[in-house]
C-alpha positions as CSV (number, residue, x, y, z in Angstrom):
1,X,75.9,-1.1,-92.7
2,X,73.4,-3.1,-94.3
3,X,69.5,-3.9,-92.7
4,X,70.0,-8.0,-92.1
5,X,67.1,-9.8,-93.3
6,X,66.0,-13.2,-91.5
7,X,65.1,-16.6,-93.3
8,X,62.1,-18.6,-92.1
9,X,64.5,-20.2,-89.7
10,X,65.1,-16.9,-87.9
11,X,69.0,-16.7,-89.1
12,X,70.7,-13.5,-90.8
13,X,70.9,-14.5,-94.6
14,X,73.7,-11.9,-94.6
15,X,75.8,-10.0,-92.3
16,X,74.4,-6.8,-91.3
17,X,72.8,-4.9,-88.2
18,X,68.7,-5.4,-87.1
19,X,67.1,-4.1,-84.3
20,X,66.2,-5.9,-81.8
21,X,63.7,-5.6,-78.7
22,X,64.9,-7.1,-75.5
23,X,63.1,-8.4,-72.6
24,X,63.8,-10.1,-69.2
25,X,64.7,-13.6,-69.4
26,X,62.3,-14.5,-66.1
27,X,59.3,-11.9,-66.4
28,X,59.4,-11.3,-70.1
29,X,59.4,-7.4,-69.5
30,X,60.5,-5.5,-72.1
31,X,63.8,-3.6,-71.2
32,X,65.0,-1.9,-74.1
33,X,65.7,-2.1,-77.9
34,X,69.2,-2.3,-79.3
35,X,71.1,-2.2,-83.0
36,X,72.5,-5.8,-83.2
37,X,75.5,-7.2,-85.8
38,X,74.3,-10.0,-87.1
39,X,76.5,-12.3,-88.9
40,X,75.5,-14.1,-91.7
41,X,73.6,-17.8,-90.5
42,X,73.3,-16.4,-87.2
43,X,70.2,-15.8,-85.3
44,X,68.7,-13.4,-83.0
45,X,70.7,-12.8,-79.2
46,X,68.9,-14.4,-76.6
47,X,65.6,-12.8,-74.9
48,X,65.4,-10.7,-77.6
49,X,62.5,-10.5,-80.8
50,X,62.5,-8.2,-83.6
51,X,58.4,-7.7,-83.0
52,X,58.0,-4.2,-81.7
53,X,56.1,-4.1,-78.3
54,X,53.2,-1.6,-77.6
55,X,53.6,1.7,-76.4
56,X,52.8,1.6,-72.3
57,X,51.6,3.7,-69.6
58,X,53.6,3.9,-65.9
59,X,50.6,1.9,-64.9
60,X,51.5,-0.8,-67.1
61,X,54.2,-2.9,-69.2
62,X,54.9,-4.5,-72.0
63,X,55.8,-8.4,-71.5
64,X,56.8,-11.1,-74.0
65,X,55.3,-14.2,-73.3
66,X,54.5,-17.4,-75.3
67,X,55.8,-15.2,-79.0
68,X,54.2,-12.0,-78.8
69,X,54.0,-8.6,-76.9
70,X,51.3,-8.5,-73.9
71,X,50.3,-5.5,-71.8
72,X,49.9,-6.6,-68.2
73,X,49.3,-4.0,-65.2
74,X,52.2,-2.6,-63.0
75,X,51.0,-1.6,-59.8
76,X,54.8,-2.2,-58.6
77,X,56.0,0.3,-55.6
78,X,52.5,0.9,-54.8
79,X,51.2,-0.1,-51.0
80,X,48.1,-2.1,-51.0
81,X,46.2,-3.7,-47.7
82,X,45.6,-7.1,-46.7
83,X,41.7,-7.3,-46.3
84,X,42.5,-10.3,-43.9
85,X,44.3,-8.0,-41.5
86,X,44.3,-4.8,-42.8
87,X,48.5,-5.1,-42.8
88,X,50.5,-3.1,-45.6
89,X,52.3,-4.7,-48.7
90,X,54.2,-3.3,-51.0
91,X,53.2,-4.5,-54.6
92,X,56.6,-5.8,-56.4
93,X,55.7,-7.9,-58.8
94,X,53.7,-7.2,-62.3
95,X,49.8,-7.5,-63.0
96,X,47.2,-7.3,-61.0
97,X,47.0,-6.2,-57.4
98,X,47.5,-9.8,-55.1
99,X,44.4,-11.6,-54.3
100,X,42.8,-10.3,-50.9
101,X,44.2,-6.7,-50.9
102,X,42.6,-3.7,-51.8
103,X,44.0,0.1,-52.1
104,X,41.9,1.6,-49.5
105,X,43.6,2.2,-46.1
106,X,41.6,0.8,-43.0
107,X,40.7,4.2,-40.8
108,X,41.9,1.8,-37.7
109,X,43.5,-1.4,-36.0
110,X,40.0,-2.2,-35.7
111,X,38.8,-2.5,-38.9
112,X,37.6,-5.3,-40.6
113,X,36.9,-5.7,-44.7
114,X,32.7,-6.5,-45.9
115,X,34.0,-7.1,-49.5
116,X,33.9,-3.3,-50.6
117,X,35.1,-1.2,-47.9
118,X,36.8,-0.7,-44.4
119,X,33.9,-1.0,-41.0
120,X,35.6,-0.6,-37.9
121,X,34.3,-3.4,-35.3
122,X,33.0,-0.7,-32.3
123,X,33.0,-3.8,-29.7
124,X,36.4,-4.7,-30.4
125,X,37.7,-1.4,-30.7
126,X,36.2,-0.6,-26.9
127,X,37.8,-3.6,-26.0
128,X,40.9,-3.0,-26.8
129,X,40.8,0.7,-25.9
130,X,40.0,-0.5,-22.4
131,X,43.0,-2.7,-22.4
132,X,45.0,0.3,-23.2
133,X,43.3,2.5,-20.2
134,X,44.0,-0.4,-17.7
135,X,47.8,-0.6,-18.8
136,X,47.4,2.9,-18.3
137,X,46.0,3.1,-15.0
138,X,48.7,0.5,-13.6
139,X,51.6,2.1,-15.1
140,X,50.9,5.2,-12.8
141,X,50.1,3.4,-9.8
142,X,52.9,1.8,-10.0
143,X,55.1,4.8,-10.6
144,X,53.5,6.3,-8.0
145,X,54.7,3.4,-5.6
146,X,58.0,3.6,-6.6
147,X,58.0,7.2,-6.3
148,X,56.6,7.2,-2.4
149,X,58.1,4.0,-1.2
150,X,61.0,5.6,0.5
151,X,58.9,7.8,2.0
152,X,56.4,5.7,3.2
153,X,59.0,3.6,5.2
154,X,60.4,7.1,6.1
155,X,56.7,8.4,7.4
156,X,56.8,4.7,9.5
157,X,60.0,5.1,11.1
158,X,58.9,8.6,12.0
159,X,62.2,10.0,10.2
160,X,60.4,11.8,7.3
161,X,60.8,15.6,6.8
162,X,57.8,17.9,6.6
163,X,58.6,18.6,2.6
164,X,58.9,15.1,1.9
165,X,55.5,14.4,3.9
166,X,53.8,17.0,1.6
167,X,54.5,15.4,-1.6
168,X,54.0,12.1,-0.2
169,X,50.7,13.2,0.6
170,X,50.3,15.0,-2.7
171,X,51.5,11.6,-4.5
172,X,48.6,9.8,-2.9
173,X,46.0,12.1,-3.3
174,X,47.2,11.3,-6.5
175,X,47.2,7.8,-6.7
176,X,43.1,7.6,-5.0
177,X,42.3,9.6,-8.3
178,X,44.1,7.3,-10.3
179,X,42.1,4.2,-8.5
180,X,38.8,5.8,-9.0
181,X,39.4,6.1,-12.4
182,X,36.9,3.6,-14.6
183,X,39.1,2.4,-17.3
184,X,35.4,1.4,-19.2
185,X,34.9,5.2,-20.0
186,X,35.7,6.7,-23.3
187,X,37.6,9.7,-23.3
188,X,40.0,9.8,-20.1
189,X,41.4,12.6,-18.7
190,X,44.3,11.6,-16.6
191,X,45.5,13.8,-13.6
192,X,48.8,15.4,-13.1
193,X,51.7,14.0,-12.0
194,X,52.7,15.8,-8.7
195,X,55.6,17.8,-9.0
């Protein structure tokens, strides 16, 4: 079938086929080139050019925008972090990465951004690891209240079997470890459970 040729109106001047190079009607991202009939007096389909775009890497794409081919970034599918609160995005739209992220990872929930890398705020980090010990510390105690309770109104009522005197004991020796424990130290080692 004949090449079509286009008049300075962009219509066929006769019928024939022409290649054309497609692109997304919202992004302008090139999406593939087709064979097109053409018939004579009509013009090109719609989001399509017969320009061909540049060659691109994975890292970046061609678009059509404003009558010609542009190469913009594509950092799509990539993760990114918000140096506001270190939170991971996903990137899904083209170009550059959004404003106020950056690739590097912060090391911890404690890090905060200086404008070119990750510093973890110490204070803020003892802080809240102290939080964590004390949450800690009360969980067990109060396990360790639930655990004894029957048996501390048993051991009252002076109906409490010897076994169950022994672990009671061994659940409070327990619990006056747990109490001396100073949640402000890095590094505890929490006792065992009794059995």
């Amino acid at each position: 079938m004949a090449r079509v040729m286009l008049d300075k109106n962009g219509l066929a001047k006769s019928a024939g086929t022409l290649t054309v190079y497609n692109f997304d009607a919202v992004s302008g991202e090139f999406t593939g080139s087709s064979d097109e009939y053409l018939a004579q007096g009509v013009g090109l389909p719609a989001n399509a050019c017969t320009a061909v775009p540049p060659v691109t890497e994975g890292t970046h794409a061609a678009l059509y925008i404003d009558g010609s081919w542009q190469i913009v970034a594509d950092h799509r599918g990539e993760t990114v972090y918000s140096t506001a609160d270190g939170m991971a995005q996903l990137v899904t739209t083209l170009g550059d990465y959004p404003a106020g992220t950056t690739k590097l990872a912060p090391a911890t929930g404690f890090d905060k951004w200086d404008g070119n890398k990750w510093v973890t705020d110490t204070e803020t980090q003892r802080a809240g690891l102290i939080q964590v010990a004390e949450r800690e510390k009360i969980a067990r105690i109060s396990e360790a209240n639930n655990t004894t309770q029957a048996w501390q109104t048993q051991l009252r009522l002076n109906m409490i079997t010897d076994e169950d005197k022994a672990s009671l004991t061994e659940w409070m020796k327990y619990v006056q470890i747990l109490q001396a424990i100073e949640t402000d130290k890095i590094n505890i080692i929490w006792p065992e459970k009794p059995l």
